[in-house]
C-alpha positions as a Python dict, from the first residue, in 0.01 Angstrom:
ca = {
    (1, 'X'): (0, 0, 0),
    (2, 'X'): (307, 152, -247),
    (3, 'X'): (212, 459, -393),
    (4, 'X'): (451, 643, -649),
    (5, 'X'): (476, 968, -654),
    (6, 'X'): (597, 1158, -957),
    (7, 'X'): (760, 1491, -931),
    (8, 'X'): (1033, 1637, -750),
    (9, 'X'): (917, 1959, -584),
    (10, 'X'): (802, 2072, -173),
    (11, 'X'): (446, 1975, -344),
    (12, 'X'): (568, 1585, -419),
    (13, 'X'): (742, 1601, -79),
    (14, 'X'): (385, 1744, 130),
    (15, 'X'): (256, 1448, -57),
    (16, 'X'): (443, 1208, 43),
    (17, 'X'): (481, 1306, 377),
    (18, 'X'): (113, 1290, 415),
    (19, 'X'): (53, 921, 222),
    (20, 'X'): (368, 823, 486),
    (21, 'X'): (166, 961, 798),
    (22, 'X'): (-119, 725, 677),
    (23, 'X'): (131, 415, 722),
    (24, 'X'): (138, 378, 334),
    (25, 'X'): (507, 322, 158),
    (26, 'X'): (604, 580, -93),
    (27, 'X'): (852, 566, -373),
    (28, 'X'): (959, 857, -557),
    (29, 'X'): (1030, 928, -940),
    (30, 'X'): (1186, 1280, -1008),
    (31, 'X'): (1407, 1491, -1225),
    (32, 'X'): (1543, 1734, -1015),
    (33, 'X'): (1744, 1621, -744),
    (34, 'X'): (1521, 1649, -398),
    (35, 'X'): (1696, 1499, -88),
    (36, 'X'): (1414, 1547, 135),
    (37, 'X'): (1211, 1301, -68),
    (38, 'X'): (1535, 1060, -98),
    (39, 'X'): (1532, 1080, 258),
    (40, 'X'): (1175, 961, 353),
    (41, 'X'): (1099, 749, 101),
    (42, 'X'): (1168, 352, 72),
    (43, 'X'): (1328, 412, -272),
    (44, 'X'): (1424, 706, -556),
    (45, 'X'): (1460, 714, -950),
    (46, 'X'): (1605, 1024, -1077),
    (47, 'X'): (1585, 1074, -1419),
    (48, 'X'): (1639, 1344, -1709),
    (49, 'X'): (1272, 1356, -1808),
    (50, 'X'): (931, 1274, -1666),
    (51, 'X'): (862, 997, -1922),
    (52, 'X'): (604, 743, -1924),
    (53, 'X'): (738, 461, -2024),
    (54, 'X'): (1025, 517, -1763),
    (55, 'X'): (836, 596, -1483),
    (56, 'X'): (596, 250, -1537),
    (57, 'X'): (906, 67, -1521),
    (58, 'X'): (1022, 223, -1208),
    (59, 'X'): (657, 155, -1086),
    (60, 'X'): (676, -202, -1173),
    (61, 'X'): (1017, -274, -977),
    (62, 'X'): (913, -80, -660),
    (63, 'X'): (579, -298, -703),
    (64, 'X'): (397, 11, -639),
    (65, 'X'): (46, -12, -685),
    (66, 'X'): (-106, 353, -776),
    (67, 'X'): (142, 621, -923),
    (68, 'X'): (22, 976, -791),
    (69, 'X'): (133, 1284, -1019),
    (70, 'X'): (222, 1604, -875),
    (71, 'X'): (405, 1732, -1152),
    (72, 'X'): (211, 1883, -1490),
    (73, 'X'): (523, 1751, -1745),
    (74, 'X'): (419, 1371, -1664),
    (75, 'X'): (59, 1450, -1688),
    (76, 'X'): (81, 1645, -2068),
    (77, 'X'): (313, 1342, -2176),
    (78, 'X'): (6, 1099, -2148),
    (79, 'X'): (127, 920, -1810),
    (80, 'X'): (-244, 857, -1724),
    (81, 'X'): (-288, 765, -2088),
    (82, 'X'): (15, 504, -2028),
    (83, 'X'): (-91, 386, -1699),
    (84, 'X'): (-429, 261, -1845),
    (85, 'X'): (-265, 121, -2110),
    (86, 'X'): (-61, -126, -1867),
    (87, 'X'): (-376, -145, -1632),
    (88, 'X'): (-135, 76, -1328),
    (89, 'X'): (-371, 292, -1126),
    (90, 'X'): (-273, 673, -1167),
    (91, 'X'): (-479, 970, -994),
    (92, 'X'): (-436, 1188, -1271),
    (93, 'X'): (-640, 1331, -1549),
    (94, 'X'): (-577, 1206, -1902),
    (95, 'X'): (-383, 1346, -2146),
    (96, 'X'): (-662, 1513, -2343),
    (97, 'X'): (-833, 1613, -2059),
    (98, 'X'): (-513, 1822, -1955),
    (99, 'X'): (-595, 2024, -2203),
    (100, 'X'): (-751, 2250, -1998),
    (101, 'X'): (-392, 2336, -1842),
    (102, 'X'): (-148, 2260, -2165),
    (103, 'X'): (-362, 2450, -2412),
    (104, 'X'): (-475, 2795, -2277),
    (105, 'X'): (-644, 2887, -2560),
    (106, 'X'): (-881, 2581, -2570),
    (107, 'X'): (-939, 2653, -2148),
    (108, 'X'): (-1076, 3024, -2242),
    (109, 'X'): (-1248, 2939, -2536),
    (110, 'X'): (-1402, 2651, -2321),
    (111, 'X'): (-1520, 2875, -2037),
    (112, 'X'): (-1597, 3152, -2316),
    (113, 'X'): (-1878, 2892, -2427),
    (114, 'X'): (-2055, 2809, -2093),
    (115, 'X'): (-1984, 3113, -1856),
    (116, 'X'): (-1862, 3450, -2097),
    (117, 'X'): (-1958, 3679, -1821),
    (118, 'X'): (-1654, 3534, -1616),
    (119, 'X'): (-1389, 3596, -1955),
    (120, 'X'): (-1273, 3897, -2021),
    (121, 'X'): (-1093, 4003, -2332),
    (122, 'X'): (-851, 3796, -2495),
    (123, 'X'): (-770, 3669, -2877),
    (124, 'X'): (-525, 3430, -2984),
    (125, 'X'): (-254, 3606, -3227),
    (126, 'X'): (-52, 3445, -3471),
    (127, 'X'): (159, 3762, -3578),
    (128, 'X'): (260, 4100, -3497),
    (129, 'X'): (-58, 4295, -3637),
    (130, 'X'): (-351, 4095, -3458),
    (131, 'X'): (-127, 4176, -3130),
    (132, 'X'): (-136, 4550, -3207),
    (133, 'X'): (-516, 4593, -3282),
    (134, 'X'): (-514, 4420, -2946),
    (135, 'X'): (-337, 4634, -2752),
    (136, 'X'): (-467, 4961, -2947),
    (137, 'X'): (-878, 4810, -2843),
    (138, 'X'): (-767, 4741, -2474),
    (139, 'X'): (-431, 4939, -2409),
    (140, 'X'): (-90, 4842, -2319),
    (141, 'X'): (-151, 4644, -1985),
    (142, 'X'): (-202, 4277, -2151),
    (143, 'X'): (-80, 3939, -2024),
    (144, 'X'): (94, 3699, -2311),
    (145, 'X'): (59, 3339, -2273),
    (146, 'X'): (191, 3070, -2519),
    (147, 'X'): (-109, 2799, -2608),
    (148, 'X'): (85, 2509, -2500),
    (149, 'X'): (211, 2515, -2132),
    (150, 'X'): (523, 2294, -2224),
    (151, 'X'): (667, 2665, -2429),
    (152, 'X'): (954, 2756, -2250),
    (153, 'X'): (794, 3122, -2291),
    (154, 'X'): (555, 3097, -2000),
    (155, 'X'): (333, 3383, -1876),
    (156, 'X'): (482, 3772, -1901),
    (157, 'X'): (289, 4036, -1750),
    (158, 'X'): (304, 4417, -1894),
    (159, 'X'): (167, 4648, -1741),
    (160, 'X'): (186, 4993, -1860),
    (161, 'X'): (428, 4982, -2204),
    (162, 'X'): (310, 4914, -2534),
    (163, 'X'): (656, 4880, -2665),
    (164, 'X'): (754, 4630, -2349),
    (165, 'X'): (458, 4403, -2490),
    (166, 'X'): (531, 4405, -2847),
    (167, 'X'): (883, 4287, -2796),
    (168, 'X'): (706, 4040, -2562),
    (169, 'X'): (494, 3929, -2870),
    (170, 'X'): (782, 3914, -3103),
    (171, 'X'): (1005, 3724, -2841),
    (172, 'X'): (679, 3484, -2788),
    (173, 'X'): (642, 3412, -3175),
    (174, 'X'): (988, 3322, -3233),
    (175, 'X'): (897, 3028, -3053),
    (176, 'X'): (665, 2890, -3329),
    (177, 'X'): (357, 2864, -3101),
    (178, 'X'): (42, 3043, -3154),
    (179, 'X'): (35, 3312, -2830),
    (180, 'X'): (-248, 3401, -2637),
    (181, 'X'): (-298, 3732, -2510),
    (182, 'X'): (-544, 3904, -2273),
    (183, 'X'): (-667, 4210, -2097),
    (184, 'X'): (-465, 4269, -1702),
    (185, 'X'): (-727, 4209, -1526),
    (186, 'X'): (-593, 4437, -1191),
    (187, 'X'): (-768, 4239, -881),
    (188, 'X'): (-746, 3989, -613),
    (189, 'X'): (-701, 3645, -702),
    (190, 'X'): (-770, 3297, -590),
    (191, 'X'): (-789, 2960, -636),
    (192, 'X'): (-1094, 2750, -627),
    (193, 'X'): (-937, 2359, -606),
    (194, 'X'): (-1219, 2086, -658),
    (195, 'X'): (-1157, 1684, -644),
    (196, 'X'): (-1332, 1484, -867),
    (197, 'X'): (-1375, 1183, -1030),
    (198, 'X'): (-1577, 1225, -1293),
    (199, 'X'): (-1886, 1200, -1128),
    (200, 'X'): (-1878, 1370, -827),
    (201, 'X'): (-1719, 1678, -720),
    (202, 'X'): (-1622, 1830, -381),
    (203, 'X'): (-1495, 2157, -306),
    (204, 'X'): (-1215, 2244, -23),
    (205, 'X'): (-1046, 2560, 72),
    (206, 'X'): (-1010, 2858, -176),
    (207, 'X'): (-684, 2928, -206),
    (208, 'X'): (-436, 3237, -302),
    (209, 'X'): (-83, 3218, -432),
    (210, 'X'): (162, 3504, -459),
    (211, 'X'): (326, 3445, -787),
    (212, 'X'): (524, 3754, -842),
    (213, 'X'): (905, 3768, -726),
    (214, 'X'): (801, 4063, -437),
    (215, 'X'): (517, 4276, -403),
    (216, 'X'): (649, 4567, -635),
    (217, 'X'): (878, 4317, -850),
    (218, 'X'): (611, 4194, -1099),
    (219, 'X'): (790, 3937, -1217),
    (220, 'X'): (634, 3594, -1274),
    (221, 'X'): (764, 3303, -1075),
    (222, 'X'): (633, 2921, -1012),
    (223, 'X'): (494, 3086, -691),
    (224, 'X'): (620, 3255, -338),
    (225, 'X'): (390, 3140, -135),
    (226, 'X'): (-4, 3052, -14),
    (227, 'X'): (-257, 3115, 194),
    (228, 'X'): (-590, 2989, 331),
    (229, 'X'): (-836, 3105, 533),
    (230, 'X'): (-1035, 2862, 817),
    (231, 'X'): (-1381, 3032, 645),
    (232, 'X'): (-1299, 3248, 310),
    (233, 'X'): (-1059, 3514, 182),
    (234, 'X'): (-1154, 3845, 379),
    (235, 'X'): (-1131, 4041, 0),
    (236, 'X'): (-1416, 3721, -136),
    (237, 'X'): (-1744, 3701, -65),
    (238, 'X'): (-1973, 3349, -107),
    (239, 'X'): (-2091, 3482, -457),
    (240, 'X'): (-1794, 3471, -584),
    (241, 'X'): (-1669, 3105, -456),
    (242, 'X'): (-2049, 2998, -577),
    (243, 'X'): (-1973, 3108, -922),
    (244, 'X'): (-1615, 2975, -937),
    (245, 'X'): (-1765, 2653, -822),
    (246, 'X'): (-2027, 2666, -1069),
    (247, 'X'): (-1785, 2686, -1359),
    (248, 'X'): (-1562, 2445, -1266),
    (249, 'X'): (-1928, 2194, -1237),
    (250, 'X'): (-2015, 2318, -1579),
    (251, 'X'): (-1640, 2267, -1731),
    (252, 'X'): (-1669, 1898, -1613),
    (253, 'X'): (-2032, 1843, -1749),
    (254, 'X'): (-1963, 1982, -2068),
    (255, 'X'): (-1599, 1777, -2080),
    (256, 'X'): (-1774, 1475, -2077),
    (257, 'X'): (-2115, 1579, -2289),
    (258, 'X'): (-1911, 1768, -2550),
    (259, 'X'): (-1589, 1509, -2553),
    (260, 'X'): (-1637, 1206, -2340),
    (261, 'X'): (-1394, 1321, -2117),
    (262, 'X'): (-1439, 1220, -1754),
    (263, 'X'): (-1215, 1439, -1557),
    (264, 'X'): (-1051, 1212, -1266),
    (265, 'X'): (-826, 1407, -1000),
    (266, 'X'): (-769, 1735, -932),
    (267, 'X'): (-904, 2079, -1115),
    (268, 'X'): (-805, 2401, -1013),
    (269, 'X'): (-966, 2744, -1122),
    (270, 'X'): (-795, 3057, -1104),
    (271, 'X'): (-998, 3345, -1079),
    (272, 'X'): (-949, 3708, -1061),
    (273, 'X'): (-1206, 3955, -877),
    (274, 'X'): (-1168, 4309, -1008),
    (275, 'X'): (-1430, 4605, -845),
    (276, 'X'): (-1611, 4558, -1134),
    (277, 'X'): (-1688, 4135, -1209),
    (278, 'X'): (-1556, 3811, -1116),
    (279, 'X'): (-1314, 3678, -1398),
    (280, 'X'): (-1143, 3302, -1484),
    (281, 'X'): (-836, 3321, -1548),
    (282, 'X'): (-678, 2988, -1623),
    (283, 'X'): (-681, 2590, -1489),
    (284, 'X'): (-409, 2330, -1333),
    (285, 'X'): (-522, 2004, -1365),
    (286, 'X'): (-257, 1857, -1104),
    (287, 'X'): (-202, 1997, -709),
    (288, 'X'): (-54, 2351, -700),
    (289, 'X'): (274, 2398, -578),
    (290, 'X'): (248, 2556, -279),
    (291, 'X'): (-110, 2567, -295),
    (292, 'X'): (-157, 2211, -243),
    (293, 'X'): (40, 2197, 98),
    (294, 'X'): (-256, 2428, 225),
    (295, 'X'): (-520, 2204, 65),
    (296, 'X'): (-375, 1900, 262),
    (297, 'X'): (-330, 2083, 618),
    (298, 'X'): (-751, 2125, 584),
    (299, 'X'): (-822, 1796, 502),
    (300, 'X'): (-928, 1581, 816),
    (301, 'X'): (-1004, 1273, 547),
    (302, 'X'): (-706, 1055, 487),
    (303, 'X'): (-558, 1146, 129),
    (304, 'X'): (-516, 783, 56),
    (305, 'X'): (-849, 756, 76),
    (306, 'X'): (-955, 1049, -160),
    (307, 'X'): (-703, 900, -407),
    (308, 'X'): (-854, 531, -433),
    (309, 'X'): (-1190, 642, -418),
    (310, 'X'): (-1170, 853, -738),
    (311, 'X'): (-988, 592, -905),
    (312, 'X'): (-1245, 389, -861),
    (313, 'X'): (-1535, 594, -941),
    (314, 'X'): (-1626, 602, -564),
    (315, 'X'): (-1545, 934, -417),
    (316, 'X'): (-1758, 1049, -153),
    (317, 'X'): (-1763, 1330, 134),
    (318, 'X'): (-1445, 1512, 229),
    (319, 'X'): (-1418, 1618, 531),
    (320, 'X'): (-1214, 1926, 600),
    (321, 'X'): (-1116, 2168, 859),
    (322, 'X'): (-1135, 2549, 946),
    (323, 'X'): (-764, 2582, 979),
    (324, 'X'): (-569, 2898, 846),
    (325, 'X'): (-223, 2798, 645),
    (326, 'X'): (66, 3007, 507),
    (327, 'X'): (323, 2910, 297),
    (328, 'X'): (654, 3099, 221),
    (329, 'X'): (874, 2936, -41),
    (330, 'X'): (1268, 2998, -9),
    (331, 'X'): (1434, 3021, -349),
    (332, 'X'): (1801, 3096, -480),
    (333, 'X'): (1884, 3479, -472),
    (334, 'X'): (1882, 3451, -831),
    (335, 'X'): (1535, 3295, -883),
    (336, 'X'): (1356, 3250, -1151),
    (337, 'X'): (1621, 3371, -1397),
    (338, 'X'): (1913, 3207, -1442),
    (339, 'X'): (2018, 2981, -1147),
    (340, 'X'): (2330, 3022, -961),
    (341, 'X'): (2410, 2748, -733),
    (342, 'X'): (2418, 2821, -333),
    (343, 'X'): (2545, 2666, -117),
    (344, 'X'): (2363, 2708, 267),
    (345, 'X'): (2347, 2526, 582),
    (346, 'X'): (2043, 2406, 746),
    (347, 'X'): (2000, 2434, 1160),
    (348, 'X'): (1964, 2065, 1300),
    (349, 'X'): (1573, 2156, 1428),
    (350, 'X'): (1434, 2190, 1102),
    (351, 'X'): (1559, 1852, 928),
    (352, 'X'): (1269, 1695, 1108),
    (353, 'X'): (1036, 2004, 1184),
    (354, 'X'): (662, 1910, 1064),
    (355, 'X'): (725, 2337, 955),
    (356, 'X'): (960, 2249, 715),
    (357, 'X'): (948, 2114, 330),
    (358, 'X'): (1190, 2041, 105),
    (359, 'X'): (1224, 2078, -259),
    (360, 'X'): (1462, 2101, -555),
    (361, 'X'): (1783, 2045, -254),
    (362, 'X'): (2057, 1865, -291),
    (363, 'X'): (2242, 1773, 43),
    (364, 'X'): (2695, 1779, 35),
    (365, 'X'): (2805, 1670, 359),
    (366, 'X'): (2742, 1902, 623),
    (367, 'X'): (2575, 2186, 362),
    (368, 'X'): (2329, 2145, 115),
    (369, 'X'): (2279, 2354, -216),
    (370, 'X'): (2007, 2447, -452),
    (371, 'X'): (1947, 2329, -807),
    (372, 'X'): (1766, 2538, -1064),
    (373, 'X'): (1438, 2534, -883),
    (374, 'X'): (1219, 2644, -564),
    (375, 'X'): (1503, 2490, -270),
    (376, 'X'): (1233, 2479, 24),
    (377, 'X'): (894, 2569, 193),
    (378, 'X'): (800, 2688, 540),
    (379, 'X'): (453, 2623, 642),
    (380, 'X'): (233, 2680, 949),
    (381, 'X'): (-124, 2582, 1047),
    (382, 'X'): (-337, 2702, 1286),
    (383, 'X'): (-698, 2812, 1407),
    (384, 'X'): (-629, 3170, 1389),
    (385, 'X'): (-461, 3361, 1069),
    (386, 'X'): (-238, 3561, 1258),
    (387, 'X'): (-88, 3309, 1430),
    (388, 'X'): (-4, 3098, 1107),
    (389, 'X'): (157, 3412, 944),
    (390, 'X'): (339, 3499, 1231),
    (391, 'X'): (501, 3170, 1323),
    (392, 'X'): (547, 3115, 882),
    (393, 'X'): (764, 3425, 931),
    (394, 'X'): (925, 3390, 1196),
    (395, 'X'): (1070, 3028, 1103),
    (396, 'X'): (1171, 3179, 772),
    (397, 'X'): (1365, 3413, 965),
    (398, 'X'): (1527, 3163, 1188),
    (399, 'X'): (1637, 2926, 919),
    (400, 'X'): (1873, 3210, 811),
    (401, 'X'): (2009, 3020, 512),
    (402, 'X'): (2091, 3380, 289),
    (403, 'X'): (1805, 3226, 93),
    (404, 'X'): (1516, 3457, -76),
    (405, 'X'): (1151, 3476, 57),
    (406, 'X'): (898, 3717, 81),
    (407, 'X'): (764, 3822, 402),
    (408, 'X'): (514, 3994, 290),
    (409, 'X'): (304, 3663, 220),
    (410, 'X'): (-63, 3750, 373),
    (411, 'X'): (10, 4081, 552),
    (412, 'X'): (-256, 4278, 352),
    (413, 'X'): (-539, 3983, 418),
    (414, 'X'): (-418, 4005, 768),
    (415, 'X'): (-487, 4384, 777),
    (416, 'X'): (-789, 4333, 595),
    (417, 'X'): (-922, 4073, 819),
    (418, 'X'): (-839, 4262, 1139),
    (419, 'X'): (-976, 4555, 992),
    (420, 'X'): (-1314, 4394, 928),
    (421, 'X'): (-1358, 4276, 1283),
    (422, 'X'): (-1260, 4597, 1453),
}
């Protein structure tokens, strides 16, 4: 079978990779330059913007037969919408049920309805004064995100300066789009991923990212890395995956009751546990980047598999593994301001190491240099979580490309874990 997978990222290339290993053919359809994909697949497109009508077309002369998404800009254009249009399979959720990623006001005011004790304060602001009533009720450490997730604005975190935020809020309005803005919640976070199509639902892994630039650099980024645990998070207890489970069941039911929306693909739930409660923070309705590349090292069933079955109403037990997985992204020095191009060499090894992803990379002769996004991922599997961190690291270390990563990507769980068992 040809699948198509859209995106450009290490994400599109995990995915790939994995629908290869499965003696499937993949074609590609990105934006961003990403030699690793160029490399394995039978055939590329590369073009300025993840649009429908472009990427059917591309489809339709590669002859492939489902298109997979990976990346959320094809997904909020309406490619599902598109595909079904022109009767092309596509595992990805429809445009209006991507809502529950684009719009982040209509995702809390959806979870506000059917589980408030997991929302905590927020209010959507449309000028200056609602934002200071805000911050005067709840204090100065707020979180500003713009409603639509296509706003160049993003998510800024403040955490301690009332002045810092309101120039955040007047920076956020200039954009035109109402903002949303909520309470820091300070806690440990995670990521609940389920696969559904619309009738059933299945649960892997939980997940945590490190999106911040370092661990005392709070500055948001696409993400730094991932983790998973064989079992659970050592800072999470069953309670709380039950009740992030639970809401992501209830989110689905009430899609469809409330809308008519069945929900085909994948749904993600971030959630935040403070000492106090258990708290939702926001949803992806695609595969995480790096998250996903931790989802796929604990699935035993074939992804191919999982993919057709939900397309076709027909998705039934996943099996997965108790395999630990850490993932360090390498990004320019510069990342995620503005880019400056950098230029690196790769050692020979890691071109074909299993360890090794690639991502937004271009390749010039015997060097290779980054483009404006995440340049590559290291990840390592294996049945104990010390030995995935330490190998993760110490691969990072031997690439020794002048790149940026963060080796700090599960020490504390590590600590936390070994501390528990002592």
């Amino acid at each position: 079978m040809i699948f198509m997978v859209v995106g450009d990222g290490c994400r599109e290339y995990a995915i790939a990779k994995r629908l290869i290993s499965e003696d499937h053919k993949v074609v590609s359809f990105q934006v961003k330059r990403n030699w690793g994909l160029e490399r394995i697949c039978q055939s590329w497109h590369c073009s300025r913007e993840f649009e429908p009508t472009e990427i059917i077309a591309a489809a339709r002369s590669d002859h492939a037969e489902v298109i997979v998404a990976g990346t959320e800009k094809a997904i909020f254009r309406g490619l599902s919408d598109a595909c079904n249009y022109h009767h092309i399979p596509c595992y990805a959720p429809l445009k209006s049920a991507a809502q529950l990623e684009e719009n982040k006001l209509f995702a809390k005011e959806f979870v506000d309805s059917i589980r408030p004790d997991l929302v905590g304060p927020f209010r959507a602001i449309q000028d200056l004064s609602t934002a200071e009533e805000f911050i005067d009720e709840h204090g100065p450490r707020v979180v500003l995100k713009c409603r639509s997730a296509m706003c160049e604005f993003g998510v800024k975190v403040f955490c301690s300066d009332a002045g810092a935020a309101m120039a955040g809020v007047r920076d956020a309005l200039r954009s035109g789009l109402p903002l949303l803005i909520e309470k820091y919640i300070d806690g440990k976070d995670f990521t609940q991923y389920c696969f559904t199509d619309g009738l059933h639902s299945f649960f892997p892994r939980v997940i945590r990212d490190f999106p911040f630039r370092s661990e005392t650099v709070r500055q948001k980024t696409g993400g730094m890395g991932s983790i998973n645990f064989g079992d659970i998070l050592p800072d999470i207890n069953p309670m709380d995956t039950a009740n992030a489970q639970d809401c992501i069941k209830r989110v689905l039911h009430q899609l469809d009751c409330s809308y008519g929306i069945r929900f085909r693909g994948v749904l993600a739930g971030q959630f935040i546990k403070s000492s106090q409660s258990l708290f939702f923070n926001e949803f992806d309705v695609r595969p995480g980047d790096s998250e996903f590349v931790n989802i796929l090292a604990s699935l035993d069933s074939p992804l191919s598999e999982i993919i057709l079955n939900t397309l076709t109403s027909n998705l039934n037990n996943i099996k997965i593994n108790a395999s630990n997985t850490v993932c360090v992204y390498h990004v320019p020095v510069t990342y995620p301001g503005s880019i400056m191009r950098q230029q690196f060499t790769l050692p020979e090894w890691s071109i074909e190491s299993r360890n090794v992803l690639f991502g937004n990379i271009i390749r010039e002769g015997h060097a290779f240099s980054t483009g404006p996004g995440r340049t590559l991922l290291v990840s390592s599997t294996a049945y104990d979580f010390s030995s995935a961190r330490r190998e993760a690291v110490t691969i990072s270390d031997a690439l020794d490309t002048g790149l940026c990563y963060r080796r700090d990507i599960g020490r504390a769980e590590e600590v936390a874990l070994n501390t528990s068992v002592e």
